[in-house]
N, C-alpha and C positions, 0 to 999 in steps of 0.2 A: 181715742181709738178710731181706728180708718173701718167706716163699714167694708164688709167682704164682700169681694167680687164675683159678684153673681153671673152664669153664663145664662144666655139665651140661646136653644136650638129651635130653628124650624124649619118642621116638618112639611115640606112644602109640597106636598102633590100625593103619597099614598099610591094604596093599591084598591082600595074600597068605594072611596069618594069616586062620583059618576060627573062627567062634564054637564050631564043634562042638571045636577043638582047646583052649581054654580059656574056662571060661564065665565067666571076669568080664570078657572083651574088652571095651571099650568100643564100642556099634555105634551110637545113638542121641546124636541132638548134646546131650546133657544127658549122659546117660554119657561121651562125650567130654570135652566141657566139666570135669566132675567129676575125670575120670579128669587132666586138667592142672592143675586148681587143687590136687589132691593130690600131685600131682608138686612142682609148687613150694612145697607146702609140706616136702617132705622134702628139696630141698635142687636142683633144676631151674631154672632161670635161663632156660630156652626150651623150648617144648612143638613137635613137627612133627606136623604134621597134617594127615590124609587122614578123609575122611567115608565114609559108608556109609549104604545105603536102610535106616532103621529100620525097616521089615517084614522084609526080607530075610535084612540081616546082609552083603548083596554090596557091592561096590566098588560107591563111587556118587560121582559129578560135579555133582550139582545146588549152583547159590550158593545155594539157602533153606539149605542144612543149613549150609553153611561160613558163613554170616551168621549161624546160629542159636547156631553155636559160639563165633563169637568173641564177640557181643552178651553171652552166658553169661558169658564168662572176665572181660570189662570189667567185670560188674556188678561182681564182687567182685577182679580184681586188675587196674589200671593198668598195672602195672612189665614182667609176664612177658612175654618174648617170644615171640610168634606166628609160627611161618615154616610155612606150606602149604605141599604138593606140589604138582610141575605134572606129575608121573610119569605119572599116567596118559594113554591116548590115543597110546602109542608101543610097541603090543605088534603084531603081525605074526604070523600064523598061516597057515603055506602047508598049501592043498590037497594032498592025498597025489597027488590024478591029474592037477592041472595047478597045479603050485608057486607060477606066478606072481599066480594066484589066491588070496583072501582065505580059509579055513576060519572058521568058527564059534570063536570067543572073540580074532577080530582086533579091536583096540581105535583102530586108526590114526585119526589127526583131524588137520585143520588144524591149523598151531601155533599160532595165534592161539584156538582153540576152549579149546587147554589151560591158556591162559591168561585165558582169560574171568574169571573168580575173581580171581584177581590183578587185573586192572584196575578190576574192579566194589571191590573189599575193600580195600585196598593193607594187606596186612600187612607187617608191622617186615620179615620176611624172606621169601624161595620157595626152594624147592631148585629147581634148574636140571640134570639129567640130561645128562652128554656121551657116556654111552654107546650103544654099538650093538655087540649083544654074543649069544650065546646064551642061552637061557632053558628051562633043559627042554630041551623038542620046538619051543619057539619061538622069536621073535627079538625082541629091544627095538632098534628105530630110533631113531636121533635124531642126523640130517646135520647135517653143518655147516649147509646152509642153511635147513632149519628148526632148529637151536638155535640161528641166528642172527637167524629172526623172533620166536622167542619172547623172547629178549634183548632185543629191539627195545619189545617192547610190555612189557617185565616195569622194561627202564628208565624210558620213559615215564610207568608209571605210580608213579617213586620210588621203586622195591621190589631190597633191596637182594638178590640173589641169591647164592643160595650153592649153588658149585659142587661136584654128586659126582658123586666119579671112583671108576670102577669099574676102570681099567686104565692101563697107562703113556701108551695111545694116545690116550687120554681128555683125560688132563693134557697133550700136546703142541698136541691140538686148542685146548684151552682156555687155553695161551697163546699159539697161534696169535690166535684172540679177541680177547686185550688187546693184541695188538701193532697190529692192523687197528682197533683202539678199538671193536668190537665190543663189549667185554665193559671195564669200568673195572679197574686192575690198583690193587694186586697181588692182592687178589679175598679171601673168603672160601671156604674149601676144605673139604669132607669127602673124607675116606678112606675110601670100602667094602671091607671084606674077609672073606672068608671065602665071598662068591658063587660058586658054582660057574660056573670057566671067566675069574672075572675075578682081584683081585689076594688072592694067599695072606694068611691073618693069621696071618702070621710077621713076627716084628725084621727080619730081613733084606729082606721085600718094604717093611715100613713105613718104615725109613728111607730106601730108594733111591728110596720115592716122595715121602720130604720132598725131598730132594736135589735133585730137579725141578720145587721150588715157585719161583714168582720173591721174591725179598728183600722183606720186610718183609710177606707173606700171614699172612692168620690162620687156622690148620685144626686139624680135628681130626680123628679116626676112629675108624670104630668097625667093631664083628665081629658076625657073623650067626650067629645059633645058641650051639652052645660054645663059639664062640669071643669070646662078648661081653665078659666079663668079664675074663679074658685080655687083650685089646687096648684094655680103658679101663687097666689098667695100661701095655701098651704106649705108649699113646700119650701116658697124661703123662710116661713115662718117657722120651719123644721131645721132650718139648716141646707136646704135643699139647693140645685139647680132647677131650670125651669125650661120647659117646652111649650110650644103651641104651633099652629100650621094650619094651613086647608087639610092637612091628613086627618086631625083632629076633628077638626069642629071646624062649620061656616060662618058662624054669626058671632056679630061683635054684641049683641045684645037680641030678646028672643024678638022673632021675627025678622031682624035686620040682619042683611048678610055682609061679609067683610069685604070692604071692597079690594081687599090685595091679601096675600100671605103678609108683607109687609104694615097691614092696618094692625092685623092681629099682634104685632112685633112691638110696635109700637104703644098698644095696651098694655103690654106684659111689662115694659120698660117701665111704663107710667106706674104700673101697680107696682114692681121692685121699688122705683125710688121713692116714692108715697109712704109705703113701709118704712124709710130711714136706710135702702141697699142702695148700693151702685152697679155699675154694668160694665161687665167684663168686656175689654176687645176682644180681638181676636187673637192678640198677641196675648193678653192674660191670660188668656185660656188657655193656648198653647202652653204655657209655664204651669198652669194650675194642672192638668193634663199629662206635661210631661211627654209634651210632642215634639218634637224639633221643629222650629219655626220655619213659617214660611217663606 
């Protein structure tokens, strides 16, 4: 019997992670860009991507920079798969003296705004958020009915979305979704764990959240911080796919930070095949996926 082929995505830059926390962050769409073609070449089969103001180093929305990234990735690799965020744009910050008011770093937008990118780009993939959950001092939104406009225009434009679930309530919503044909079933799935307030990354939370997948979904998941590595074993040891990244987590061990997105890739390889799995290219993924090759 042939072990299964396991994908690797990473997460290669985020919205949260600070350049002051690790300086090889990737923050400039060449840095990005780079920071994925070294990824696949250590063993990544799909790169998720979020941009950022190359002056700055802050969370940024603009298509030049996610056109700049992907235009980078094609020059030199056809096959990898591309899936963008549409996270941003669903953060809520209430006024301390009248709640129901916005404070300074609310990021709220039309659903269709957070999907602008998406329609303009159509990448292979988008992550699709069903959360609405606490965050800090704040809150991340994302109703039924606006992740039901964003679905709307994220189909239209053939992009196949993948669903993360931050909690059980999440993954009920989301096949709530596919039963309404809102969402095409049985779906691709991530698992987040280890966010504070959403699902633990423990065995015990990770299987009771497969349990709740519908027959025949493809998922996988991954852990925030310590718990990265941890739950890329958990989750091929579920049956899972696997993520890791600088969006994640810094350190390849505590104290020691990763010297690349690409070091972390390379762990996660090591730990799949350790186990007795193999690593998907990027071509098998594409097949496993049900993407059109690149």
């Amino acid at each position: 019997m042939h072990a299964r082929k396991t994908i690797i995505t990473c997460a290669v830059t985020g919205n949260i992670t600070r350049p002051d926390q690790h300086p090889g962050l990737p923050v400039t769409p060449a840095q990005i860009a780079q920071a994925s073609l070294d990824a696949a070449s250590a063993g990544a089969a799909a790169v998720h991507i979020h941009v950022r103001d190359p002056v700055t180093g802050r969370p940024s929305m603009q298509l030049a920079h996610y056109a700049e990234v992907i235009e980078r990735i094609r020059e030199q690799n056809r096959d990898l798969i591309i899936n963008l965020t549409t996270g941003p744009g669903g953060r809520f910050v209430p006024r301390d003296d009248d709640p129901k008011l916005a404070a300074p770093g609310t990021t709220l937008m039309a659903p269709e705004r957070r999907v602008e990118h998406i329609v303009a780009l159509r990448p292979d993939i988008c992550s699709l958020d069903l959360n609405t959950m606490n965050s800090g001092d704040e809150i991340v939104v994302n109703t039924p009915k606006n992740v039901t406009r964003m679905a709307a225009a994220i189909r239209a434009a053939g992009v196949k979305p993948e669903l993360e679930i931050f909690d059980s309530g999440d993954l009920h919503l989301a096949r709530d979704l596919i039963a309404s044909g809102v969402l095409e079933g049985p779906g691709l799935w991530s698992l987040v764990t280890g966010v504070k307030y959403g699902f633990s990354a423990s065995p015990e939370t990770l299987l009771y959240a497969r349990s709740l997948l519908p027959d025949g979904a493809v998922w996988g998941a991954f852990g925030i911080g310590r718990y990265e590595f941890p739950m890329v074993a958990q989750s091929w040891l579920a049956g899972g796919h696997v993520r890791v990244g600088l969006e994640d987590n810094l350190y390849l061990s505590k104290g020691v930070l990763a010297q690349s997105n690409a070091a972390l890739v390379e762990r996660a390889r090591d730990i799949v095949i350790s186990l007795g799995g193999s690593i998907a290219c990027a071509r098998d993924a594409r097949e496993i996926l049900q993407l059109k090759m690149g």
